[in-house]
N, C-alpha and C positions, 0 to 999 in steps of 0.2 A: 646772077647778080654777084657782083665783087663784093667781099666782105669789109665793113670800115676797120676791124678791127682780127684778126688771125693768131689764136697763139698756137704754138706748135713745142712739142717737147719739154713743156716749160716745168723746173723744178728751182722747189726754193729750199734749201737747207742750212738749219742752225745747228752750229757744232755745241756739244755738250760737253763742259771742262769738271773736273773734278781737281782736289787735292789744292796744295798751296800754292801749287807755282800754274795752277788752273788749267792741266793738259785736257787735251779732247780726245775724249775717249769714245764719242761718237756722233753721230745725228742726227738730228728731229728733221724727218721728210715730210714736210706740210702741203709741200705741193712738191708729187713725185711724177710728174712726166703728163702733165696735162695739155690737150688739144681743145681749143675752141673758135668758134665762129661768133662773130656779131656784126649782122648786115645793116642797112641804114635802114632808119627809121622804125624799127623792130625793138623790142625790149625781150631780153633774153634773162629767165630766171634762173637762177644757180640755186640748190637747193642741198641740206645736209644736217646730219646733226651736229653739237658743237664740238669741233678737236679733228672735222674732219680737213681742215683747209682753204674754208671759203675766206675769210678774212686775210689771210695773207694772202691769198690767190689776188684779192680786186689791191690791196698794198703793190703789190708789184705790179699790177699794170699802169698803176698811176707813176713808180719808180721810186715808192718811199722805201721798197724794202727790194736788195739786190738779187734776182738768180742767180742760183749757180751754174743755169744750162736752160739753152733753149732760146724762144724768139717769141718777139711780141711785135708783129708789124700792125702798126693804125696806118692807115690809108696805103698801103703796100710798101712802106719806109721801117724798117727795124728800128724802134725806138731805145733798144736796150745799145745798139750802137752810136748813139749821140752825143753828142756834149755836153758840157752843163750848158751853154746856151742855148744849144737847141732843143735841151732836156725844157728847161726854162719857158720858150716857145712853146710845146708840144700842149704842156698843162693850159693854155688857152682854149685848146681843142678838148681834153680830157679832164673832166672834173670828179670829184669822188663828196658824194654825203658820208658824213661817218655814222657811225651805230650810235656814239654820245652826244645828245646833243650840249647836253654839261660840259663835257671835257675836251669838243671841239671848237670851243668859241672860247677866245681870250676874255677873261671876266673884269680884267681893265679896261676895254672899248667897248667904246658903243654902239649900238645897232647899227648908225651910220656908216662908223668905220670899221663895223665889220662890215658889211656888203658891200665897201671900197674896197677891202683889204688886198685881194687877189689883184683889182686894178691897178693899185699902186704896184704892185708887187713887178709888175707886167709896164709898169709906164704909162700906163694909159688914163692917169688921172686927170681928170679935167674942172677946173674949180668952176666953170663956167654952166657946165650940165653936171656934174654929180650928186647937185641938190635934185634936182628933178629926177635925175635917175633913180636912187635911192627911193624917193617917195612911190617910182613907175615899180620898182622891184617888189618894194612893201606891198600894192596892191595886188599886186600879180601872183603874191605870196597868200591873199586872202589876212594883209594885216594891216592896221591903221595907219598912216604914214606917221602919227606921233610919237609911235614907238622908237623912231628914231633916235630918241633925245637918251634913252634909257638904255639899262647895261643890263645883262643877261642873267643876274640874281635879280630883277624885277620880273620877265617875263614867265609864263609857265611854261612845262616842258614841249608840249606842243607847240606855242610859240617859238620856243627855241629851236626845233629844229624847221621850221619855217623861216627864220634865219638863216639858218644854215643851205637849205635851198636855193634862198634868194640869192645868197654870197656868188654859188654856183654859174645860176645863170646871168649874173652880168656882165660876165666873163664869153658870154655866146657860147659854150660850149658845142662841138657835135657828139660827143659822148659822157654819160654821166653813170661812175659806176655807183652806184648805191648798196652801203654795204650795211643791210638790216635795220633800214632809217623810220623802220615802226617798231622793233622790239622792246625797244624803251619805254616805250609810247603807252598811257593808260587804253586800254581795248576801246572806250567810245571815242578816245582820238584817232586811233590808226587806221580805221574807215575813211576819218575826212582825212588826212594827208595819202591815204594810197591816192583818194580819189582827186585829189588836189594833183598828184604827179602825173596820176592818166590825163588827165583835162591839159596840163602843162604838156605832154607829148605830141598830143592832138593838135593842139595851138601852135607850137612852134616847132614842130618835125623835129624831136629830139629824138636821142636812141639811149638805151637803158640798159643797164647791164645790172640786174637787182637779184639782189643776194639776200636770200631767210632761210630759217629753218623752219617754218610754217608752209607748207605743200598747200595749204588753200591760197594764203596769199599771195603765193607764188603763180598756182593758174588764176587767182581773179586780173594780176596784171601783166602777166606774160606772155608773149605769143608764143615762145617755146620752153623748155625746163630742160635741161643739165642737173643731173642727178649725182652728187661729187660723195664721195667714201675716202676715209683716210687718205687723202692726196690725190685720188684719184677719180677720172668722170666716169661713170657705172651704164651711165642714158644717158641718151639725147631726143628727145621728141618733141613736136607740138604740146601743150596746154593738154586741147581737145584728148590727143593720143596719151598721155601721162594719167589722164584721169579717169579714160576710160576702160584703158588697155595694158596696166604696166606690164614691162615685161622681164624688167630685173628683179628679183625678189627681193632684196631693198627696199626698193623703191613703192613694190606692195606692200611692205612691214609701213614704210613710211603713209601712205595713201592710207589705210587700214588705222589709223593712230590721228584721223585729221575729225577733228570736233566738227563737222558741217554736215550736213544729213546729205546736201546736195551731192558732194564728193565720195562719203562712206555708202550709200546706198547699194546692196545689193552684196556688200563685202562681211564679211566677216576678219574680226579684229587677229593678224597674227601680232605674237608677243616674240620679241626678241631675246633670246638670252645671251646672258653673260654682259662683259662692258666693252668698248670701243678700244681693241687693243694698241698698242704703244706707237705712234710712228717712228721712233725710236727703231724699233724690233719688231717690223710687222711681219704678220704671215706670209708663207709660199705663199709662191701658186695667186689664187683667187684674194684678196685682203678681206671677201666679206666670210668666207669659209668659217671662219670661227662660231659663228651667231646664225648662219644661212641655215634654215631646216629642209634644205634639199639637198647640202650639199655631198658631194661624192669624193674618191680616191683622188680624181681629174685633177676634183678642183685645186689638190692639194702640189701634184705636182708639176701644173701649167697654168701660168696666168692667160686668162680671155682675155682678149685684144677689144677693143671699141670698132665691134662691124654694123654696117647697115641690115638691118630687117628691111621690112614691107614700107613703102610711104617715108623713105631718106628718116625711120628709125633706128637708131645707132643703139646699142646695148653691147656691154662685155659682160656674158655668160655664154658657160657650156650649154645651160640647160635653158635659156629662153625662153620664157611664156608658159614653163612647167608649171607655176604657182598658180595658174588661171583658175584652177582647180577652189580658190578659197572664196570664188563668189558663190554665193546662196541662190 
């Protein structure tokens, strides 16, 4: 199957200035040379903890934040080579929910004219159906059509990013990257909007590109998990294979730290030491080596490449599946 969506090589870097006249003195590598897939109809989770990259990662595929290297082909077209018109275009196809649903809605419109906003944006407003659409979105969103009339310090937070949802698909999108659109979210909301987004997939053949730092919520809606470290993807596997099998020690420190008895079963809890060093000044070699309690000489002086194991599981480690050792 052709992928809708291919990045290859992809790096984003912010130069760091110092002194008065604000030279750069170096660079924050948030995303240093990432590869991925996302086929149709598929929802692909990206997974990390916070500082490792996944936020500017789904920023750049929508084109709010520029690379400095690499490619981003949606339907086998480089999007980083486009115009602003056809950048313009493109966003019809590609939609992104943000993590705020506070700071992502203008708090001077209203519900209405938020889930126009993209249409107008795009030309496609129509005084003739937008009422009715608007009401079709609200429903489809699981929210009253009355809320229309109201602006977004009335709504509650899960309301609001319901909102922000709807805004999404009016627009038809084929791809929707979701970047942590339950973290915000009080825990008895984030059950009903995951489960609000799988029913929305199901129904309208969307494809999903959803980003957390939670490993459970990650396999309850993903067909497969990208496992991302300081800029970089560590894994790639199915759900099923991520939770039952890791095989990057990472990605067991992560698995091993997930509050679900379904997932933690049979594991014992590894503890990570140290903190998430600098993208700035990262390590040789391996970037997890610093915190890794397996790691070795190797790790320090060759970085592991992202190869296939068993069942098109992709993992960069020397040591692969050494850690298997921490189930009980």
């Amino acid at each position: 199957m052709t992928p809708l969506l291919e990045v290859r090589g992809l790096h984003v870097h912010y130069p760091v200035q110092s002194g008065i006249l604000q030279r750069v003195i170096g660079q924050v590598r948030a995303v240093d040379g990432v590869d991925l897939e996302v086929f149709p109809g598929e929802t692909l989770g990206l997974v990390g903890e916070s500082g490792c990259g996944k936020s500017t990662l789904s920023r750049a595929l929508v084109r709010l934040v520029r690379p400095v290297a690499g490619e981003i082909r949606f339907d086998g077209r480089d999007i980083l080579r486009f115009d602003r018109a056809a950048t313009k275009r493109m966003r019809r196809d590609i939609q992104i929910i943000f993590q705020d649903p506070v700071g992502s809605l203008n708090p001077r419109l209203r519900v209405r004219d938020l889930v126009l906003e993209g249409r107008r944006i795009q030309g496609l407003a129509d005084r003739a159906t937008d009422a009715a659409l608007v009401q079709a979105m609200l429903l489809k969103v699981g929210l009253a059509p009355e809320l229309a009339a109201r602006y977004p310090h009335e709504l509650s937070g899960g309301q609001r990013q319901r909102i922000g949802i709807a805004r999404t698909l009016v627009l038809h999108p084929r791809l929707i990257v979701a970047d942590e659109p339950v973290s915000a979210l009080d825990v008895s909301i984030q059950s009903q909007v995951l489960n609000l987004l799988v029913s929305l997939r199901r129904e309208l053949g969307l494809t999903y590109l959803f980003i957390a730092h939670n490993l459970a919520v990650i396999c309850y809606i993903a067909d497969r998990v990208a496992v991302m470290y300081l800029g970089k993807i560590v894994e790639v596997a199915t759900s099923r294979d991520i939770a039952a099998r890791p095989l990057h020690p990472y990605t067991v420190a992560l698995l091993s730290a997930v509050p679900d008895a379904a997932l933690r079963r049979r594991r014992n809890r590894v503890r990570l030491e140290g903190e998430l060093p600098s993208p700035i000044d990262p390590p040789s070699g391996c970037r997890f080596r610093t915190r890794c309690p397996i790691a070795q000489p190797v790790c320090a002086d060759t970085e592991p490449q992202l190869v296939p194991q068993a069942d098109a599981h992709l993992v960069a480690c020397h040591f692969a599946g050494a850690m298997g050792g921490t189930e009980r």
